[in-house]
N, C-alpha and C positions, 0 to 999 in steps of 0.2 A: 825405764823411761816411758813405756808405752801404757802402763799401769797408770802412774797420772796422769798420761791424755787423755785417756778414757774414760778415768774418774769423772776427770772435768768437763767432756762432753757430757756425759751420764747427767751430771749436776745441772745443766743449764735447761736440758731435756725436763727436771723434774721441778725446777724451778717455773719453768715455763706452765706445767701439767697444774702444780700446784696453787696458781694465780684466782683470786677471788673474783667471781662473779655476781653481778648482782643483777634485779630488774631495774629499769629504767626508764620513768614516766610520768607523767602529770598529770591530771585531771580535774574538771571544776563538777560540783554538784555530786559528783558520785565517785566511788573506785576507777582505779588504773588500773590496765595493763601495759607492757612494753616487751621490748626486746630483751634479752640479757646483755649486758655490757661487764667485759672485764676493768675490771678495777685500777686503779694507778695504785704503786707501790705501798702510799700512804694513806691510801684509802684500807681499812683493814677488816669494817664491817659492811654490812648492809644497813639502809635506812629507810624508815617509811615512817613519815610526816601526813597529818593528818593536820585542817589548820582553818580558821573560820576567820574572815574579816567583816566588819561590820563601819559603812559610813554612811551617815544621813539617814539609817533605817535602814538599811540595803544590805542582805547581809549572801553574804558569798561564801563558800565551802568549796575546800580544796584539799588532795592529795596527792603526795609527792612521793616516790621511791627511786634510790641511787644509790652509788657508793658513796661512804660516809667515814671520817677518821674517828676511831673511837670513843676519843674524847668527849663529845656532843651527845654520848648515850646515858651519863648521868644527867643530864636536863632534860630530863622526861616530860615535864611540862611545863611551858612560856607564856606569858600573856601581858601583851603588852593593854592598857588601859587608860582611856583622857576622859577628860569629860567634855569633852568640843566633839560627839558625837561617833568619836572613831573608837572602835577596840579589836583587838588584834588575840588569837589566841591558836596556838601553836604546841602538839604534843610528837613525839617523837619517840618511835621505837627500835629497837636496833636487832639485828638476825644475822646468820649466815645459812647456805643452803637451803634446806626444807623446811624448816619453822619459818622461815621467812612465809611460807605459803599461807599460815596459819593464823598470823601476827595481827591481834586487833589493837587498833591503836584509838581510844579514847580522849578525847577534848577531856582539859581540866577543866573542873566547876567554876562557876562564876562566886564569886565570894564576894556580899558587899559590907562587909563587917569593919571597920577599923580596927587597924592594930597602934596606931600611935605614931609610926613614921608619915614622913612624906618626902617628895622630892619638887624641883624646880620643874616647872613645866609649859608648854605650849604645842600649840599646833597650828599649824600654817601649808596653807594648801594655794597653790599658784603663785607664791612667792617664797623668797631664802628669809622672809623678815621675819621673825616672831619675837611678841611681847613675854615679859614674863609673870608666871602666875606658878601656883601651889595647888598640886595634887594631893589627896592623903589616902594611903596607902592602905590598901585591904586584906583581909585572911593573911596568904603565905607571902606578900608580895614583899620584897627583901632587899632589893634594889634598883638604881635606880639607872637611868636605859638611856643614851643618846640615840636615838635611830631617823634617817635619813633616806629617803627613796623618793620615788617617783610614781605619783598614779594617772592612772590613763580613763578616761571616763565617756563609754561613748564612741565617736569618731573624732574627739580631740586628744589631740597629741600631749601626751606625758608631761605632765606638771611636777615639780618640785614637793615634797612634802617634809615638813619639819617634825620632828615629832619626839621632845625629849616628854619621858614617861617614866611608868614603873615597869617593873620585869617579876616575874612568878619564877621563882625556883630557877635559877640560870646565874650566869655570869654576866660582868658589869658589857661583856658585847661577845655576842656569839652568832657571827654573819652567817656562818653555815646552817645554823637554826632558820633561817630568814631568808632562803633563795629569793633572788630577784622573779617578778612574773612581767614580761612585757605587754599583758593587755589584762584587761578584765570586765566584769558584765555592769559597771555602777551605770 
């Protein structure tokens, strides 16, 4: 009887030791560092997002590293693109431990080529209203992207933004690709 207690303590001890660790942090303009942060159960890798937004000519660069569920590590590169000015473009690499330290993480190319699709689209920025209009879709762009957020411009406070589009190499909605940022430089 004493033999499986001790299994079982043994087990939580190693369970505990064995917990994924990642870094943890943001940055605009340049690299991050942070803290280490362990991981939640379903989180299984590490992730470092590297990510460029562009509205009205204004273009912003940003990096992100956290713990990340797997899953998101075959969408290597994302880019959301309108023609109302904004474009959005997001690549993502996935680590554990020490390659984490080493991990360069590349913007996908811009590709203004047609391939023959298109999707529904608009963009609307300080209101939920948008008209509808036709995007035609470029290089690898493959689907087609509801996305929904808020931008902040300034010292005025978060605006609504609408923004159905195309998507580069991803799935029809993958939020974890897309952390929310509550400010930024426009």
């Amino acid at each position: 009887m004493k033999a499986p207690v001790i299994l079982y303590v043994l087990l939580a001890f190693l369970d505990q030791g064995s917990s994924l660790q990642c870094e943890v942090c943001d940055g605009f303009e340049q690299d991050c560092s942070g803290p280490m942060q362990t991981c939640d159960p379903d989180q299984d890798t590490c992730g470092i997002i590297k990510g460029e937004e562009i509205y009205d000519g204004v273009k912003m660069l940003f990096n992100w590293k956290s713990c990340v569920t797997s899953n998101v590590c075959h969408y290597r590169n994302s880019g959301i693109y309108s023609r109302n000015s904004f474009r959005l473009r997001r690549s993502i690499a996935c680590c554990t431990g020490e390659a984490c330290r080493t991990v360069s993480v590349q913007l996908p190319p811009v590709n203004t080529t047609p391939n023959g699709l298109q999707c529904p689209a608009c963009f609307s920025l300080g209101s939920y209203d948008c008209g509808n209009d036709t995007v035609y879709c470029t290089g690898a762009e493959s689907y087609c992207f509801d996305f929904e957020g808020s931008l902040s411009k300034g010292l005025n406070a978060n605006r609504p933004l609408l923004q159905p589009a195309r998507l580069l190499d991803g799935p029809r909605h993958t939020p974890s690709l897309f952390p929310s940022w509550s400010g930024s430089s426009w």
